[in-house]
FIVODO-399709 format. One line per 3 residues: number of its first residue (from 0); for each residue x, y, z of C-alpha. Coordinates in nm, 3 decimals. Example, Ala and Ser with C-alpha at 12.3 -4.5 7.8 and 13.67 -1.06 7.14 Angstrom:
0 = 1.230/-0.450/0.780; 1.367/-0.106/0.714
//
This chain:
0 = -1.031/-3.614/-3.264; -0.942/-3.789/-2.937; -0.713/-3.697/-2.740
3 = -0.441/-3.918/-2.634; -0.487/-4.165/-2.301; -0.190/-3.943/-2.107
6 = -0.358/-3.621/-2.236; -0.691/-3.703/-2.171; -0.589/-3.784/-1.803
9 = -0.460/-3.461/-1.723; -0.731/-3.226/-1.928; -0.924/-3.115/-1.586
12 = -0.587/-2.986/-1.449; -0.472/-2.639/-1.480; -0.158/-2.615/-1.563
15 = 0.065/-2.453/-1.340; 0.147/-2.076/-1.386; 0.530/-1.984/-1.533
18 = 0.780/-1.935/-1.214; 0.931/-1.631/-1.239; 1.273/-1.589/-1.254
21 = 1.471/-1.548/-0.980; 1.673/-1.209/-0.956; 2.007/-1.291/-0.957
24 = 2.220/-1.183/-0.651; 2.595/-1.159/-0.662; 2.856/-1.362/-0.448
27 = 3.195/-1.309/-0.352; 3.269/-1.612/-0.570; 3.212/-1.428/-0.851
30 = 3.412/-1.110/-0.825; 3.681/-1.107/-1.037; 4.045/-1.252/-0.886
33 = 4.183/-0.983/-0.760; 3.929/-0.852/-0.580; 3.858/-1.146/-0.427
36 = 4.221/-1.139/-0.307; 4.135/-0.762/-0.158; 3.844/-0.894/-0.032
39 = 4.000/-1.156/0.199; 4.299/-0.929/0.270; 4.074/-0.623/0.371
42 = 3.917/-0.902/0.624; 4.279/-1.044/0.757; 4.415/-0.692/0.808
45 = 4.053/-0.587/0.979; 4.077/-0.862/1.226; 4.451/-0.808/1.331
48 = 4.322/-0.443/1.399; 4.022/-0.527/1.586; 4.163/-0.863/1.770
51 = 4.573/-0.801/1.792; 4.561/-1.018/2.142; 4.750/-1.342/2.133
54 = 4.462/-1.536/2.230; 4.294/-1.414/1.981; 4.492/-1.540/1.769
57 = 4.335/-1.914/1.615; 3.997/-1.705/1.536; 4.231/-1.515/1.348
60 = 4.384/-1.798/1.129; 4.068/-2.024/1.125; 3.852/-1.727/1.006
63 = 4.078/-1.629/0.699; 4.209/-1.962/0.584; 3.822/-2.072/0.602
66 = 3.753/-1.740/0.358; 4.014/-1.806/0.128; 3.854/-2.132/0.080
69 = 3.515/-1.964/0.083; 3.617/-1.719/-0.178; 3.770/-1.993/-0.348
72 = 4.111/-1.831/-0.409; 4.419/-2.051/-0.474; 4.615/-2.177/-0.181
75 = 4.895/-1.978/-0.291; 4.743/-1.640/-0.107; 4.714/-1.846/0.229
78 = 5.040/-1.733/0.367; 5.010/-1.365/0.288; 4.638/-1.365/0.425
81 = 4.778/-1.553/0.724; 5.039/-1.220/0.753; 4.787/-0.992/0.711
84 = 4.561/-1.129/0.992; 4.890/-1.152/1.208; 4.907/-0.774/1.173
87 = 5.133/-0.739/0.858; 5.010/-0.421/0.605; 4.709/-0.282/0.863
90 = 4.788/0.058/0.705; 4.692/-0.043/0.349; 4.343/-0.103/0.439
93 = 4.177/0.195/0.267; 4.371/0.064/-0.072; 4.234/-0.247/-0.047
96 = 3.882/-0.113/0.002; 3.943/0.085/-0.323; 4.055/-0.195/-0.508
99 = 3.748/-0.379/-0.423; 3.498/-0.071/-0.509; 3.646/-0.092/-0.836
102 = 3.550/-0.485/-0.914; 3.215/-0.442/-1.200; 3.021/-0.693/-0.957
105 = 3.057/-0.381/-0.643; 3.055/-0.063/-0.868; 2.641/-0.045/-0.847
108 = 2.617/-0.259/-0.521; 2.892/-0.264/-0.237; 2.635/-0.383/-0.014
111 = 2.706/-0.781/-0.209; 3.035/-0.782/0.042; 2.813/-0.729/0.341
114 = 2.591/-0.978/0.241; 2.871/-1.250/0.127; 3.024/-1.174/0.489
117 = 2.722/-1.233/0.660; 2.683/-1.589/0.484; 2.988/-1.647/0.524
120 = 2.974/-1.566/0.896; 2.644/-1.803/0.988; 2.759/-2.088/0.774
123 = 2.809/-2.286/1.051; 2.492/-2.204/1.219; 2.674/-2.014/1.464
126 = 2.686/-1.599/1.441; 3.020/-1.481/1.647; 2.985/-1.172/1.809
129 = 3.363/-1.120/1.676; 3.247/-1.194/1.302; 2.992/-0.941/1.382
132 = 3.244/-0.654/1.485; 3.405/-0.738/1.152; 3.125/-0.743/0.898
135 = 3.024/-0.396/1.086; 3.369/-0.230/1.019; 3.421/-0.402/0.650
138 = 3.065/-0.251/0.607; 3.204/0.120/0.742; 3.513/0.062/0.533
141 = 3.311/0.005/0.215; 3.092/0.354/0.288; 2.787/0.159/0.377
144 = 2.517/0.266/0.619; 2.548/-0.017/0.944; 2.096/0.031/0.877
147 = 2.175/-0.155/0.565; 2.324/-0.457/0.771; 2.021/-0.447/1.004
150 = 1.806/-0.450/0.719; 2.013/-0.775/0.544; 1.965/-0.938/0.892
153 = 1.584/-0.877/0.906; 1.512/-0.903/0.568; 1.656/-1.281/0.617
156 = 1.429/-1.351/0.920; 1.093/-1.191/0.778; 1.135/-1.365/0.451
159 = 1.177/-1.696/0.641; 0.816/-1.607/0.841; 0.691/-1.528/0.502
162 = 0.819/-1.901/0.362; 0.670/-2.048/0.653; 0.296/-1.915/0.534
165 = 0.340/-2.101/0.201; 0.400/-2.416/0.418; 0.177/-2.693/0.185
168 = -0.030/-2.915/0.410; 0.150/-3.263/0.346; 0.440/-3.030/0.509
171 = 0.238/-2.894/0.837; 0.114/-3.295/0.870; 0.471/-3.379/0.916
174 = 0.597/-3.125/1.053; 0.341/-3.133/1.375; 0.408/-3.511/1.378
177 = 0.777/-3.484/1.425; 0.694/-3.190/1.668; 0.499/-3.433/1.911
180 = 0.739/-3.704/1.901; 1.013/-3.455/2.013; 0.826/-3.258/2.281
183 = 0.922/-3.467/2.581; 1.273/-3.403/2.475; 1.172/-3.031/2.465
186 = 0.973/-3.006/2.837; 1.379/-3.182/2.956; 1.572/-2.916/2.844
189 = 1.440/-2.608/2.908; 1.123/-2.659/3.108; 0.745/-2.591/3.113
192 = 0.812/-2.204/3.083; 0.944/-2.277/2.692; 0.574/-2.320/2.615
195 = 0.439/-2.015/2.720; 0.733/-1.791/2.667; 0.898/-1.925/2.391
198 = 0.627/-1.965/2.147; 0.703/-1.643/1.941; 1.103/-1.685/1.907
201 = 1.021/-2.045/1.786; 0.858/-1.885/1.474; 1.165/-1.813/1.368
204 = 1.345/-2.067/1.572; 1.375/-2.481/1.598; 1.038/-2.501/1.425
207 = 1.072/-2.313/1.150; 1.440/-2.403/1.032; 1.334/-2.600/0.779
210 = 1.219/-2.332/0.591; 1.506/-2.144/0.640; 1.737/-2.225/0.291
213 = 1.408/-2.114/0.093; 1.371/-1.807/0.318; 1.770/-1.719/0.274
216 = 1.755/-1.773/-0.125; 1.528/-1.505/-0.148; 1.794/-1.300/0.037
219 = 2.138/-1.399/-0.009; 2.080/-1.618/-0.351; 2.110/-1.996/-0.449
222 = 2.465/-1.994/-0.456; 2.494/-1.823/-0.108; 2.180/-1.987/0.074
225 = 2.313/-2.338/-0.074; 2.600/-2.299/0.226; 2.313/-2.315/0.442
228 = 2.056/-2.485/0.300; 2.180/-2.874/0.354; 2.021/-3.078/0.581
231 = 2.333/-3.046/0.837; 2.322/-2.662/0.770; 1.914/-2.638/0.832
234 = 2.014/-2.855/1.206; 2.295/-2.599/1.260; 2.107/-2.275/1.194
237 = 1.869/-2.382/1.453; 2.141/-2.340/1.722; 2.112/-1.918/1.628
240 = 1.775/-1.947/1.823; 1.881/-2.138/2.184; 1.771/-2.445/2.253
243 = 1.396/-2.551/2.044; 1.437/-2.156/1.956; 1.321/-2.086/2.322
246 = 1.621/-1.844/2.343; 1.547/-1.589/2.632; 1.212/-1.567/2.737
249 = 1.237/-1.996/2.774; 1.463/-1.914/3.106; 1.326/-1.890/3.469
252 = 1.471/-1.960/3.760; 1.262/-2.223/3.891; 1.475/-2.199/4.243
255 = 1.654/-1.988/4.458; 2.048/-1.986/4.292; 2.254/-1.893/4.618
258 = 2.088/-1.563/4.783; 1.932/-1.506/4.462; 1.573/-1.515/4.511
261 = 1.441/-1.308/4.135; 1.558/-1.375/3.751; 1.384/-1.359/3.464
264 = 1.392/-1.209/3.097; 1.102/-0.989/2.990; 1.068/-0.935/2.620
267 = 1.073/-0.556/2.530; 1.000/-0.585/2.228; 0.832/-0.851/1.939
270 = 1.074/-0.853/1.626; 1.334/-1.082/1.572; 1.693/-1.035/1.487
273 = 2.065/-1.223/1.454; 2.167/-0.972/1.747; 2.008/-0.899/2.062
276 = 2.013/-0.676/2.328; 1.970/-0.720/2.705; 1.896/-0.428/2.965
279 = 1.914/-0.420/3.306; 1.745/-0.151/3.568; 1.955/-0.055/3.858
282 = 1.631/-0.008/4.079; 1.270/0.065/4.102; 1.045/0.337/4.280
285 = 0.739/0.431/4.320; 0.486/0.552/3.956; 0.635/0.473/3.634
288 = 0.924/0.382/3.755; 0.821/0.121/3.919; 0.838/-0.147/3.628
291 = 1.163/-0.262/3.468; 1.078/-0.231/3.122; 0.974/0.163/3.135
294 = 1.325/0.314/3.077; 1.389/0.080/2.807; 1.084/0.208/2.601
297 = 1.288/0.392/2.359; 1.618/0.174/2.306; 1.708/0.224/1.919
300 = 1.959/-0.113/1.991; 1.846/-0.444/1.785; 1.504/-0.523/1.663
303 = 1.505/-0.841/1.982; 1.549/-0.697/2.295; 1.482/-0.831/2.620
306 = 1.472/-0.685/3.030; 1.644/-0.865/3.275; 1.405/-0.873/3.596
309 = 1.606/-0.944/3.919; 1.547/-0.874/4.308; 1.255/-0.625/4.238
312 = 1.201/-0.654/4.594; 1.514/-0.518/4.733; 1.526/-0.255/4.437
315 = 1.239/-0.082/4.522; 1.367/-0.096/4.878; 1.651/0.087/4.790
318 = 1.436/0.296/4.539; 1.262/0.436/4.791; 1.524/0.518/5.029
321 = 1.630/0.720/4.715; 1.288/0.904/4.674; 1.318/0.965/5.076
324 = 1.666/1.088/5.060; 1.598/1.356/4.768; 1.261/1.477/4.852
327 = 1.332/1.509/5.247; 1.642/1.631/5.268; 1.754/1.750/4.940
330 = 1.660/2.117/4.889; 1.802/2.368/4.634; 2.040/2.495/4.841
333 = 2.228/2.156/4.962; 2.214/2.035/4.564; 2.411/2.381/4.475
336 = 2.667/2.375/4.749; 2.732/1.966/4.643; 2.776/2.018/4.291
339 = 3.044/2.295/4.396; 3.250/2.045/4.637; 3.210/1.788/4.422
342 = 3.375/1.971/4.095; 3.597/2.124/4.355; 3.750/1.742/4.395
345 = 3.690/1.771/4.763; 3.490/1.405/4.857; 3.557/1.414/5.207
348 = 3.302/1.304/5.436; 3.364/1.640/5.619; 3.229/1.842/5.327
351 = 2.859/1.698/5.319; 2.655/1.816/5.474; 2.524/1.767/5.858
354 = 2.121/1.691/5.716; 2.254/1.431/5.476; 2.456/1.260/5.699
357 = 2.219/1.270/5.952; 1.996/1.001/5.770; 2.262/0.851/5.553
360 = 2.161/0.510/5.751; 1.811/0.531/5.507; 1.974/0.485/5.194
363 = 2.320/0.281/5.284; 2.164/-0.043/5.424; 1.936/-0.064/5.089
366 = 2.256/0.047/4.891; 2.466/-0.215/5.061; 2.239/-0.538/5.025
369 = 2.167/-0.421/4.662; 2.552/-0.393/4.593; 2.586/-0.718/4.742
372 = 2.275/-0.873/4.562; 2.347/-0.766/4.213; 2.734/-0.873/4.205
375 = 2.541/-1.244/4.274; 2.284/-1.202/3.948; 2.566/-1.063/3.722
378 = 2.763/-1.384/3.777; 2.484/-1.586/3.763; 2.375/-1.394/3.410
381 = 2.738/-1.471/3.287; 2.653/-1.847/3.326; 2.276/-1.832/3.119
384 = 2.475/-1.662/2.863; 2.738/-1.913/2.861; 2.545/-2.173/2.847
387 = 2.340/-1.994/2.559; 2.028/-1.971/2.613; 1.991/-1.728/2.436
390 = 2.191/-1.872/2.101; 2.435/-1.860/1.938; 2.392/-1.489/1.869
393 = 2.604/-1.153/1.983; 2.473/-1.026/2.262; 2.501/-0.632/2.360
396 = 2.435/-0.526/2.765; 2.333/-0.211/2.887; 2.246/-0.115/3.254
399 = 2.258/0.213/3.455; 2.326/0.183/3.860; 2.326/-0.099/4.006
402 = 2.210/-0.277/3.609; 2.576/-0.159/3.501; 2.736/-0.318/3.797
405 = 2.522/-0.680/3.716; 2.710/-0.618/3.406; 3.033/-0.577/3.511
408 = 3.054/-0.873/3.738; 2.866/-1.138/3.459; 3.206/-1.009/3.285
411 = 3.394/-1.007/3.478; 3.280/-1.405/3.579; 3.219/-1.510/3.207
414 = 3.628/-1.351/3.186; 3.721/-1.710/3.371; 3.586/-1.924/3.175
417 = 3.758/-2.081/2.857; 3.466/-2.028/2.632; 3.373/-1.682/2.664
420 = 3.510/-1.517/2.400; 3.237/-1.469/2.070; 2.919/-1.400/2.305
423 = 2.915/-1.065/2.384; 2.916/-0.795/2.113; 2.930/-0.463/2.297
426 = 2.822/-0.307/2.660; 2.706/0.013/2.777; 2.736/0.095/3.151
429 = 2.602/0.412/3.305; 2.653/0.538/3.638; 2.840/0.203/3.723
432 = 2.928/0.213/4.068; 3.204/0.006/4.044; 3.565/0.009/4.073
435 = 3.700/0.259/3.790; 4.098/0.079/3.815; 4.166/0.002/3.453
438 = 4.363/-0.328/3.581; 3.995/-0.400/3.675; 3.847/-0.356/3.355
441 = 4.127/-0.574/3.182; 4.014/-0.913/3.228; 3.667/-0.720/3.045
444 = 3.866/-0.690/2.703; 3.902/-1.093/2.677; 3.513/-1.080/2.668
447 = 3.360/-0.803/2.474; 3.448/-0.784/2.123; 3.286/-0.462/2.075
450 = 3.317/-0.225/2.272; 3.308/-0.082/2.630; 3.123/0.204/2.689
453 = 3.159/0.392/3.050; 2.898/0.688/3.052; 3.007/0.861/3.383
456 = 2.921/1.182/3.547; 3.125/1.347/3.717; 2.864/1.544/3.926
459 = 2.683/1.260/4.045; 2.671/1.350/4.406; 2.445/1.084/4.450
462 = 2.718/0.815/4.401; 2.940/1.016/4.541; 2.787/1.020/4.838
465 = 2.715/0.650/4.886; 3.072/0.620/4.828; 3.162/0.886/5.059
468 = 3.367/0.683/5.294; 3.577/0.526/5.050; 3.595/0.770/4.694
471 = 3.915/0.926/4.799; 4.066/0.589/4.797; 3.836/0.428/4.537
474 = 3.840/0.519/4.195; 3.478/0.445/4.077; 3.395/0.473/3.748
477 = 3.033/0.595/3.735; 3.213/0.959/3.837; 3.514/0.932/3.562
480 = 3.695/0.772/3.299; 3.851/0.404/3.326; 4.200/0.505/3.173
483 = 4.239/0.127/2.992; 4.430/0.217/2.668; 4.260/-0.023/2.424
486 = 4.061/0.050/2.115; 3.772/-0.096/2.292; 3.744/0.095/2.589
489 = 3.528/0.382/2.510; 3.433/0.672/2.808; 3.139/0.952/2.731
492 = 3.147/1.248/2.953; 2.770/1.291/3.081; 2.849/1.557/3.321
495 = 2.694/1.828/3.052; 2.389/1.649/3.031; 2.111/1.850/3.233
498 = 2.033/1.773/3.602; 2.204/1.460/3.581; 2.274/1.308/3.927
501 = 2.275/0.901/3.994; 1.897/0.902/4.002; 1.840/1.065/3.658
504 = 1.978/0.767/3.452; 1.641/0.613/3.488; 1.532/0.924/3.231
507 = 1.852/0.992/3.074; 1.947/0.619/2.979; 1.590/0.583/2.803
510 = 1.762/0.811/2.520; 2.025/0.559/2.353; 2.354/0.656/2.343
513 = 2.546/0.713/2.025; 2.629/0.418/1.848; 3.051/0.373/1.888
516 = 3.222/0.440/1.577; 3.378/0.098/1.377
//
């Protein structure tokens, strides 16, 4: 018998094999009412906790009245989530958690908060560092590992490079076309180095965003990815990565900026993540010291990290006054009396001694032009970050020596500015040799909404001493606590660590420091 004309047409196809179906993945939608309710009041409570400050306080309100609407709860609960992110019932949190353990949707999977939050949180294609500080603590509050939100966040990138493989070639046609056509817009805004450097964040960057709802389905769900998966959402999302998803390694400084003469990112590492990390060396010497990215080798911090280079000239100046000063003069005996005055308290100039001071002019001229040098790249850092080049992501810092004190001052200029708050997630300073003055530090709390982590040593006769004329007087806080009373401010001790003078952060930093509790 013949087969019909339409059949007959398609006979030499094969047919296409069954789709599986696609797991289904809980929302926050779809826990019951009341949990929902705990849900959004768990969040409120958390952010009065971690962001009390007054001008804090519109991220506050715009954050809960956009989850209640999120959640879609009835406008009724607005005012008491509104009280509960103005500090009203912070006590109760641990009920509320219980509450929401309880829901049938959570009892197997508490992790489905976490990954609500997280949509929630890049909806608008923008990942707050202060959304970040509360999807970590919601996450400690529920009992969950933090691994498993590193794992949500890189499971969403890698399945977004593993969408991009399927890409059909009617897709890749168009795609490259549209590419071309926008490259000269490209080369304008952020310069021939994008090409070179910026290739492998644009994998997961500008060029790949519109495979990013697929990718996030097979993560978050339909109902969650649809949030992002819009044509307005796939343009936003692209603002995670920087500019074309150059982000970090697309920024040189083509020209001197002031005195500054060296800046530039160095990628430590090749994976991808919402977060990143940025390290800064506080100087250079001589073997395998002499690189930036050598103490880094190690960090545990982010799966995207990068190394600020800066003024490698000057640092391995002052690097080897350093080596000069310890393996001339330095014997046994000097490093035992030191370590007694210096736990002693006495700092006076009249207690070092004579063969120290008798070449101090070897390491203070290096010291002072470095001091001088990196105050200038930490406030020209705060302006890259500002103007985010590196996306819309958190950021965490984390220098030792002269790195910490690049750190303090980009906060310390980025504090001035009326858009810095939401860029920086935490930072760790070691050794700083800066001023220790909480009133200082302050102005810091307006920028980090993490926290801020002092590592000091308190037998680091090596800062000490470059501070000698001045350390009675000046309170620096690479030798002791910054007394700021404010959840963020967060001091470790280091003086038990083995042979840890000023020079040994270049070893000891390598180690990362315990991750601060929520």
């Amino acid at each position: 018998m013949a087969a019909p004309e339409g059949q007959s047409q398609g006979a030499g196809k094969h047919p296409e094999p069954a789709t599986a179906a696609e797991p289904h993945l809980s929302t926050g939608k779809e826990l019951e009412e009341a949990s929902r309710f705990a849900y959004a009041a768990l969040c409120g409570m958390s952010l009065a906790w971690l962001f009390p400050e007054p001008e804090q306080s519109s991220f506050r309100m715009e954050f809960v009245e956009s989850l209640v609407k999120w959640l879609e709860l009835p406008e009724t609960v607005l005012p008491s989530m509104v009280a509960f992110a103005d500090g009203l019932g912070g006590e109760e949190e641990a009920t509320f958690a219980e509450i929401l353990l309880k829901d049938p949707v959570l009892e197997n999977d508490p992790l489905v908060i976490t990954q609500d939050l997280l949509t929630f949180s890049l909806r608008n294609g923008s990942y707050d560092a202060r959304a970040r500080v509360l999807v970590c603590h919601v996450t400690w509050l529920l009992k969950i590992a933090p691994e498993e939100l590193e794992n949500l966040e890189e499971m969403l990138l890698e399945s977004l490079k593993e969408r991009r493989g399927e890409e059909s070639e009617a897709a890749e046609a168009l795609r490259k076309k549209r590419e071309n056509r926008k490259k000269w817009k490209r080369y304008l805004l952020i310069g021939l180095a994008t090409v070179g450097g910026g290739t492998a964040i644009g994998v997961t960057g500008g060029l790949a965003a519109p495979f990013m709802a697929a990718g996030a389905a097979a993560i978050i769900g339909t109902t969650g990815a649809a949030a992002l998966g819009s044509v307005a959402g796939i343009a936003v999302i692209t603002s995670l990565f920087g500019a074309a998803g150059a982000g970090l390694t697309g920024y040189k400084m083509k020209k001197r900026v002031g005195a500054i003469e060296e800046f530039e990112f160095l990628p430590l590492r090749d994976g991808k993540q919402l977060h990143i990390t940025i390290a800064i060396t506080g100087w250079l010497c001589s073997g395998k010291y002499g690189m930036f990215t050598t103490p880094w080798a190690s960090m545990a911090r982010s799966s995207e990290q990068y190394c600020l280079a800066w003024e490698s000239k000057y640092l391995m100046e002052l690097g080897s006054a350093l080596e000069t000063l310890l393996n001339s003069f330095v014997n046994m005996m000097a490093q035992e009396a030191l370590k007694y005055t210096i736990l002693s308290g006495i700092l006076t100039a009249l207690t070092w001694p004579s063969s120290l001071l008798a070449v101090a002019n070897v390491i203070d001229n290096p010291w002072g032009v470095c001091l001088r040098r990196s105050a200038e790249v930490g406030k020209h850092l705060a302006h890259v970050l500002l103007s985010r080049q590196q996306g819309r992501r958190p950021v965490t810092l984390i220098g030792f020596s002269l790195g910490a004190r690049v750190i303090y001052f980009c906060l310390q200029e980025m504090a001035q500015e009326k858009d810095c708050q939401g860029i920086i997630e935490d930072v760790i300073l070691l050794g700083a040799p800066v001023e220790g003055e909480a009133k200082y530090w302050k102005p810091l709390k307006k920028v980090v909404s993490g926290r801020i982590i002092n590592g000091y040593s308190r037998g680091d006769w090596l800062l000490s001493f470059v501070y000698r004329t001045s350390s009675v007087q000046l309170k620096v806080a690479g030798l002791q606590p910054v007394t700021l009373d404010d959840r963020k401010m967060v001091n470790m001790d280091l003086s038990a660590v083995p042979t840890a003078p000023h020079g040994d952060f270049q070893r000891f930093h390598g180690r990362q420091p315990p991750s601060p509790l929520p």
